[in-house]
Chimera marker file (.cmm) of the C-alpha trace (Angstrom):
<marker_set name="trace">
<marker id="1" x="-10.613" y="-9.464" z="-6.936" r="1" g="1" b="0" radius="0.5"/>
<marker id="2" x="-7.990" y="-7.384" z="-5.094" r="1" g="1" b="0" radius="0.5"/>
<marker id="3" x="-8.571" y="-9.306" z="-1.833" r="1" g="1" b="0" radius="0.5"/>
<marker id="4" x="-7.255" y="-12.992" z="-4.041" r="1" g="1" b="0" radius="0.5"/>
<marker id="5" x="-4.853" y="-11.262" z="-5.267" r="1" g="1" b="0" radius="0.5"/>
<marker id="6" x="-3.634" y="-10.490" z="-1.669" r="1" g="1" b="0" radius="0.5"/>
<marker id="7" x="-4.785" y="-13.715" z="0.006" r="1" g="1" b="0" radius="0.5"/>
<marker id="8" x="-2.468" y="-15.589" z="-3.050" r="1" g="1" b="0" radius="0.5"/>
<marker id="9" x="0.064" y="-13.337" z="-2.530" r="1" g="1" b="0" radius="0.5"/>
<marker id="10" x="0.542" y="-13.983" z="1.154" r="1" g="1" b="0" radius="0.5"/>
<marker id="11" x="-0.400" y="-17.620" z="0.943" r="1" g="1" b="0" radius="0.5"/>
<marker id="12" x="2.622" y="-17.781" z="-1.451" r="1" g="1" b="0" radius="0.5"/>
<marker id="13" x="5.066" y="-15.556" z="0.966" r="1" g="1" b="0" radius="0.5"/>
<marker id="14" x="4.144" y="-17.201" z="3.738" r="1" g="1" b="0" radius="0.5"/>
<marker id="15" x="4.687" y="-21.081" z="2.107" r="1" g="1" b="0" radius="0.5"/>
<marker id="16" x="8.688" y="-19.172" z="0.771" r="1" g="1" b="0" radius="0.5"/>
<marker id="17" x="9.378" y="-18.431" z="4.118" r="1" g="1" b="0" radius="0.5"/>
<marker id="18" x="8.487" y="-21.875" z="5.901" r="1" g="1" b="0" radius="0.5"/>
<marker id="19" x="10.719" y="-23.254" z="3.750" r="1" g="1" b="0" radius="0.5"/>
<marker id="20" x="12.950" y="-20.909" z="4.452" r="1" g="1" b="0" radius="0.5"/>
<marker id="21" x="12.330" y="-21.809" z="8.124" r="1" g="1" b="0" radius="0.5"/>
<marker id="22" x="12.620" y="-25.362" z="8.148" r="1" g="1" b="0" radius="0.5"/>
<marker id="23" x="15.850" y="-24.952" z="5.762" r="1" g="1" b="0" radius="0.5"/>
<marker id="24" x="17.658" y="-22.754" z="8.161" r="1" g="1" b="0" radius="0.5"/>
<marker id="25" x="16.612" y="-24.752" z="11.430" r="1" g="1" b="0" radius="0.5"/>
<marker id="26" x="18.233" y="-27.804" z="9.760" r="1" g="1" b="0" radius="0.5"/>
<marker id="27" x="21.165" y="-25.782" z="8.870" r="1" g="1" b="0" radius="0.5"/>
<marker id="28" x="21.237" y="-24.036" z="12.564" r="1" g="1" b="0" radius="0.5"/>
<marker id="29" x="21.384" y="-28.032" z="14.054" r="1" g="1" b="0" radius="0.5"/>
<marker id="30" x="24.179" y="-28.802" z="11.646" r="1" g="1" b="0" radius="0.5"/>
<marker id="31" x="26.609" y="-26.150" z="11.386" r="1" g="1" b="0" radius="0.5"/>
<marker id="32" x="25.609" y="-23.847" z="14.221" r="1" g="1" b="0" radius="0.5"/>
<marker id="33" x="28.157" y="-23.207" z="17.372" r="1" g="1" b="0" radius="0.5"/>
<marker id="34" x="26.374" y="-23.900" z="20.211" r="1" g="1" b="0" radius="0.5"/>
<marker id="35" x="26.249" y="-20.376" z="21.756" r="1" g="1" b="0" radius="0.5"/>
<marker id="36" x="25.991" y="-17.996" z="17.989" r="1" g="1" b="0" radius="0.5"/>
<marker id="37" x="22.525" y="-17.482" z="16.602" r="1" g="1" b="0" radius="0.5"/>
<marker id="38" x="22.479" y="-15.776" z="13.596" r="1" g="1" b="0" radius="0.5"/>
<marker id="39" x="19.930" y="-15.214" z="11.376" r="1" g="1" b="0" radius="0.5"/>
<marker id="40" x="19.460" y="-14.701" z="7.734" r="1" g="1" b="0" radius="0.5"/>
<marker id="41" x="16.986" y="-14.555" z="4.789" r="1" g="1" b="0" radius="0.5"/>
<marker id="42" x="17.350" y="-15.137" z="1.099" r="1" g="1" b="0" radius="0.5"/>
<marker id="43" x="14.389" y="-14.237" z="-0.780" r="1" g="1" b="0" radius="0.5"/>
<marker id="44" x="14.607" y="-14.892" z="-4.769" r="1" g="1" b="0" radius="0.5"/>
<marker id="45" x="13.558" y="-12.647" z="-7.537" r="1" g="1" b="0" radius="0.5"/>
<marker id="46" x="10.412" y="-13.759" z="-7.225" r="1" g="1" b="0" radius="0.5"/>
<marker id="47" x="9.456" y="-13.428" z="-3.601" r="1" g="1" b="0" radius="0.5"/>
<marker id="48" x="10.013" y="-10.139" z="-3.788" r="1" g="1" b="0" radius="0.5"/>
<marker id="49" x="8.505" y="-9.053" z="-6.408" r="1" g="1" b="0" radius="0.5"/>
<marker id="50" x="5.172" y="-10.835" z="-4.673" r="1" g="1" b="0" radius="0.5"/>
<marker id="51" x="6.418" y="-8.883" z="-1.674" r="1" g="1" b="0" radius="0.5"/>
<marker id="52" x="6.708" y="-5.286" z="-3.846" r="1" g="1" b="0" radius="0.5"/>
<marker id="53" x="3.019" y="-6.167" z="-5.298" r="1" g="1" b="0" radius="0.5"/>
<marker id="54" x="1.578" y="-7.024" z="-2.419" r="1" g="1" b="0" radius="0.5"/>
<marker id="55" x="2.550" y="-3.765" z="-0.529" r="1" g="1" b="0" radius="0.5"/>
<marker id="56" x="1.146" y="-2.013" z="-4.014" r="1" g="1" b="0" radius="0.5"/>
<marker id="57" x="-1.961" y="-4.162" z="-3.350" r="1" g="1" b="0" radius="0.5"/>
<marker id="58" x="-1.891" y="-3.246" z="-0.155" r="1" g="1" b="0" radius="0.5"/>
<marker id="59" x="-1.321" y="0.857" z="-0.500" r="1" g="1" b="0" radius="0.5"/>
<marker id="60" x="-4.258" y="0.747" z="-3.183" r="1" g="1" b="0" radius="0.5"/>
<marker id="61" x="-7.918" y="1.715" z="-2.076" r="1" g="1" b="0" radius="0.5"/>
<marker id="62" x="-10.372" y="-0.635" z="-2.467" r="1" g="1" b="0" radius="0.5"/>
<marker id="63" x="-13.091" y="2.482" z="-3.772" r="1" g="1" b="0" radius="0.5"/>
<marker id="64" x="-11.894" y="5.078" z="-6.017" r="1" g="1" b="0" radius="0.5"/>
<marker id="65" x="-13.689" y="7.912" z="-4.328" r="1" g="1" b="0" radius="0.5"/>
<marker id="66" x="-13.352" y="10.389" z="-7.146" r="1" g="1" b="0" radius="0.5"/>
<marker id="67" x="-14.712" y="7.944" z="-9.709" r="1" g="1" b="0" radius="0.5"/>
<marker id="68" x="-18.023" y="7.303" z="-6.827" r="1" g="1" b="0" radius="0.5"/>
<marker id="69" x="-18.526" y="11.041" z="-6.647" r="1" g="1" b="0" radius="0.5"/>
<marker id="70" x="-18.212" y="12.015" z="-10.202" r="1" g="1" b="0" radius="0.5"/>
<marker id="71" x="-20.779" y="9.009" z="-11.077" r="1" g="1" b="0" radius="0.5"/>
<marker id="72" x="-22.736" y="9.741" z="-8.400" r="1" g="1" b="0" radius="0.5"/>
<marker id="73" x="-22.685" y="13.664" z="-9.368" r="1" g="1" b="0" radius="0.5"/>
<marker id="74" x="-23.667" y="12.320" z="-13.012" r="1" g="1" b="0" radius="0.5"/>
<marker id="75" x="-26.697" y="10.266" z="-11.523" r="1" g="1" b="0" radius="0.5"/>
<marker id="76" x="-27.998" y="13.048" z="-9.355" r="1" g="1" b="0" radius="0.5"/>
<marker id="77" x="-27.811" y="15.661" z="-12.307" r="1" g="1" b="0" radius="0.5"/>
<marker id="78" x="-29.591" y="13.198" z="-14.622" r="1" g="1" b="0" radius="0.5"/>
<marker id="79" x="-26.777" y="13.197" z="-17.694" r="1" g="1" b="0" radius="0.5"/>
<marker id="80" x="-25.532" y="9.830" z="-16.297" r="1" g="1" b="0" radius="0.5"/>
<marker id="81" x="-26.635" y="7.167" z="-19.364" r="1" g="1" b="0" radius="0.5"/>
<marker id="82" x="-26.400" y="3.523" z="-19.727" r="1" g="1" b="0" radius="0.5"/>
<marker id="83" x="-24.717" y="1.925" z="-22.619" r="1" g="1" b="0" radius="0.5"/>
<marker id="84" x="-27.512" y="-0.762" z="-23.069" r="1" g="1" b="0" radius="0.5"/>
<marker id="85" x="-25.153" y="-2.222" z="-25.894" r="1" g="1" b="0" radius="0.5"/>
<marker id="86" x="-21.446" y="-2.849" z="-23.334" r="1" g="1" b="0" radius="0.5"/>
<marker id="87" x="-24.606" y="-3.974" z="-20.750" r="1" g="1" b="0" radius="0.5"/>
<marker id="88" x="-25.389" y="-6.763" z="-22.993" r="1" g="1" b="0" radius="0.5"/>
<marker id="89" x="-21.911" y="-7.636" z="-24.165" r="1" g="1" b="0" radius="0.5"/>
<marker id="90" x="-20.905" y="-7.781" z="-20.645" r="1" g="1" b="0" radius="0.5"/>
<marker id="91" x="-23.750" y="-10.227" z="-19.918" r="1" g="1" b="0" radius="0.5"/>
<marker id="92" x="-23.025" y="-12.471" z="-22.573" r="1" g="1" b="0" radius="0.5"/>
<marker id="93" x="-19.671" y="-12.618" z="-21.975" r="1" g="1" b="0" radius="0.5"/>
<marker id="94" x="-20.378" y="-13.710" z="-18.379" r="1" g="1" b="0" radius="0.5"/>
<marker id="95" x="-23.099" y="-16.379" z="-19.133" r="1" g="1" b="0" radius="0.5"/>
<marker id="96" x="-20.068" y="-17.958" z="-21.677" r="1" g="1" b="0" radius="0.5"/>
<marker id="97" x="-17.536" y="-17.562" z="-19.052" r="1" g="1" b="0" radius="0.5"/>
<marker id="98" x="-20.020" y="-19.992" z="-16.610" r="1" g="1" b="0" radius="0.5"/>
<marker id="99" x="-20.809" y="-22.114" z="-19.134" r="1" g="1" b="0" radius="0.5"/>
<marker id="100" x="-17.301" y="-23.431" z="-19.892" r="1" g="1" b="0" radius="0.5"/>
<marker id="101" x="-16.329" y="-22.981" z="-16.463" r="1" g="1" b="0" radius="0.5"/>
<link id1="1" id2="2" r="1" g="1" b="0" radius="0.2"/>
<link id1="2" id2="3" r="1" g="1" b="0" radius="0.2"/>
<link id1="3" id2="4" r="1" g="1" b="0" radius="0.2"/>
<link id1="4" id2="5" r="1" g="1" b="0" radius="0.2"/>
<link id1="5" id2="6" r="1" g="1" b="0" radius="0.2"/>
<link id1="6" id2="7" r="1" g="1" b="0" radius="0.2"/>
<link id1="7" id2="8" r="1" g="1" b="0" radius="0.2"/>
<link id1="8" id2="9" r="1" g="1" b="0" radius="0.2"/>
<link id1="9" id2="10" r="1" g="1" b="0" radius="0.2"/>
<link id1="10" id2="11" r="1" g="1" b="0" radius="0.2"/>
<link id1="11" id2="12" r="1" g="1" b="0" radius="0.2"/>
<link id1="12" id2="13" r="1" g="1" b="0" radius="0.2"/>
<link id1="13" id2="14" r="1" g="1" b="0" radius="0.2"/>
<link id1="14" id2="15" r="1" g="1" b="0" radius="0.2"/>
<link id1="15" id2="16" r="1" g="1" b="0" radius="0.2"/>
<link id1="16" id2="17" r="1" g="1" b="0" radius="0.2"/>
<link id1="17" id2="18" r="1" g="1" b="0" radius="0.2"/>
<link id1="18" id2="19" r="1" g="1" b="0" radius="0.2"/>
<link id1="19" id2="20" r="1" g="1" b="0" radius="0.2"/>
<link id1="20" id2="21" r="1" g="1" b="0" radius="0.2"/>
<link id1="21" id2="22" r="1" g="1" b="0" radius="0.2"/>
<link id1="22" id2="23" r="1" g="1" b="0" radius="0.2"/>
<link id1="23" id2="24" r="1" g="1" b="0" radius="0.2"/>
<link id1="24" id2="25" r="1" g="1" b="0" radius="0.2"/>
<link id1="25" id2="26" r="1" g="1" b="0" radius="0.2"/>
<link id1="26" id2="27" r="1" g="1" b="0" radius="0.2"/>
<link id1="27" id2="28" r="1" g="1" b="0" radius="0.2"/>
<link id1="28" id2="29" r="1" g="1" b="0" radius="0.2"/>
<link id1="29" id2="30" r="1" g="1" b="0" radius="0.2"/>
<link id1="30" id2="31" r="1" g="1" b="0" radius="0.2"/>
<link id1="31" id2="32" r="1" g="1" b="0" radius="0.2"/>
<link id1="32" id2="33" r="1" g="1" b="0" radius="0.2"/>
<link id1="33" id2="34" r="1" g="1" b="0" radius="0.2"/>
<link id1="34" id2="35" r="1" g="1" b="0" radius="0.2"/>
<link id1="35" id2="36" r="1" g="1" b="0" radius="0.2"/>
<link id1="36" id2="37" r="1" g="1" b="0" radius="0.2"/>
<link id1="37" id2="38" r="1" g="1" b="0" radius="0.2"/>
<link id1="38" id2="39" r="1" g="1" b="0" radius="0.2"/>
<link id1="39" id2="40" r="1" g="1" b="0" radius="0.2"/>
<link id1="40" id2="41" r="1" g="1" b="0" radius="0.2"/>
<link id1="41" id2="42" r="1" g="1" b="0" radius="0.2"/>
<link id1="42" id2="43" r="1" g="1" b="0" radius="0.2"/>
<link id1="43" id2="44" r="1" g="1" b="0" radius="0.2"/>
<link id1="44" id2="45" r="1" g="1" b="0" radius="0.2"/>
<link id1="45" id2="46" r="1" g="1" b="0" radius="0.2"/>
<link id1="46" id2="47" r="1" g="1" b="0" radius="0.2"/>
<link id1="47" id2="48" r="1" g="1" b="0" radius="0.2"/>
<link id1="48" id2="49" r="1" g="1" b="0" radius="0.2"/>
<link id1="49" id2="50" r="1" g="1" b="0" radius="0.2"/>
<link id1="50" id2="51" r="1" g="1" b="0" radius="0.2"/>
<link id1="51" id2="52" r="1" g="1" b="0" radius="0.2"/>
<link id1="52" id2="53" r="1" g="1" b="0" radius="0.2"/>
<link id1="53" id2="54" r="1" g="1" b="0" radius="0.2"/>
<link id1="54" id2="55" r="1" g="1" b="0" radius="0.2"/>
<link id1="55" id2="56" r="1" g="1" b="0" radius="0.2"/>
<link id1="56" id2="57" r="1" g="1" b="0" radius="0.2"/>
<link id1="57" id2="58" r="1" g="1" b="0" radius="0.2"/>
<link id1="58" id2="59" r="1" g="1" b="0" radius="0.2"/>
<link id1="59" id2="60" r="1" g="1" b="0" radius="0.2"/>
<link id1="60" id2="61" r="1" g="1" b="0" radius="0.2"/>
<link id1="61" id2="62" r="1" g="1" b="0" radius="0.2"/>
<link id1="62" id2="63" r="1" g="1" b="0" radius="0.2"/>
<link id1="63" id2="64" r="1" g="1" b="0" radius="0.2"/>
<link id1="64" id2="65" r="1" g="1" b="0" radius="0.2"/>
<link id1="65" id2="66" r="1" g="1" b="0" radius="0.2"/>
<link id1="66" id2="67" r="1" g="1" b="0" radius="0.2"/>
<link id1="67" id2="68" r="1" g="1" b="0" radius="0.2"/>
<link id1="68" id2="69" r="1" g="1" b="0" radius="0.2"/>
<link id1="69" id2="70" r="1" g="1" b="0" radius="0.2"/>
<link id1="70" id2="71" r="1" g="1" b="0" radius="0.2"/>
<link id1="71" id2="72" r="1" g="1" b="0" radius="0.2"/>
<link id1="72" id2="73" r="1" g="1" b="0" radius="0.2"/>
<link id1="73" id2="74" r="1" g="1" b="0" radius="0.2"/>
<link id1="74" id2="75" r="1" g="1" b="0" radius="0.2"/>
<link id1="75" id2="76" r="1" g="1" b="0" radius="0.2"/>
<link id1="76" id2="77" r="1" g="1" b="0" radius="0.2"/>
<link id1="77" id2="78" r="1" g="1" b="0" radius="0.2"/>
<link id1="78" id2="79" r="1" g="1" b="0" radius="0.2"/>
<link id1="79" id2="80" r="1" g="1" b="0" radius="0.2"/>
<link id1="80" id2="81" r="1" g="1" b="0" radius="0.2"/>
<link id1="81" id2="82" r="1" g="1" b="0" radius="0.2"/>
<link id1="82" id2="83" r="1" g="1" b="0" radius="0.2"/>
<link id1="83" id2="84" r="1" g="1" b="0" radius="0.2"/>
<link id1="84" id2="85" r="1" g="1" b="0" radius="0.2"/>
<link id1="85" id2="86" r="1" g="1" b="0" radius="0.2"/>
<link id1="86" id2="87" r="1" g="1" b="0" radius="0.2"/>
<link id1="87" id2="88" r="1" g="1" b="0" radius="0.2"/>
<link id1="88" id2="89" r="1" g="1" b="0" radius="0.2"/>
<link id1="89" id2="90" r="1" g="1" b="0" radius="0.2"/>
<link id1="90" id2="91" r="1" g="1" b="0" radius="0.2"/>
<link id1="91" id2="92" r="1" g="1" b="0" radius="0.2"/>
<link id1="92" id2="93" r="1" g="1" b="0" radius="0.2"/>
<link id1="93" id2="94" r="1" g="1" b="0" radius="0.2"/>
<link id1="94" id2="95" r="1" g="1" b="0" radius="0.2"/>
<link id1="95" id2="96" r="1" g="1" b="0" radius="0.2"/>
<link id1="96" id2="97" r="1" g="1" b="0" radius="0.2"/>
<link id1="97" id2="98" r="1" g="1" b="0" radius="0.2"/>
<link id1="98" id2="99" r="1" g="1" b="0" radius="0.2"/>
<link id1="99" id2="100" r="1" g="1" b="0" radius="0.2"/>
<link id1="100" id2="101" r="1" g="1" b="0" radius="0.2"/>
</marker_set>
């Protein structure tokens, strides 16, 4: 899940800022003097906020290593126990989910 969320997130960047390029290489073949090359970048609101999320994304571990050890403490110790009740609800909810998708 993490990894579409960053794939989007860049796909979505990266689409802003060819636009961006194409836009300002116009703009350079207008209005440019010959000999100044300047450079500059407008992102909206919403670029970066994809930009702030993704580097969240990014910063975020993919494992929580103190939820793994503390289940894996439980299941070693024996007083890890399954709740055969969410198990089921779970399962149901995914077989609906495929169904109307």
């Amino acid at each position: 899940m993490i990894s579409k969320v960053k794939d989007a997130s860049a796909q979505m960047i990266q689409q802003y800022q060819k636009g961006e390029l194409v836009k300002s290489e116009t703009d350079k073949q207008i209005s440019a003097p010959s000999n100044v090359v300047t450079e500059k970048v407008d992102l909206s609101a919403k670029a970066k906020d994809i930009q702030q999320i993704k580097q969240l994304v990014d910063q975020t571990p993919d494992v929580r290593e103190k939820k793994v050890q503390e289940l894996k403490s439980q299941i070693d110790n024996g007083s890890y126990k399954v709740n055969s009740a969410n198990v089921a609800e779970k399962m149901m909810g995914e077989s609906l989910i495929d169904l109307f998708a």
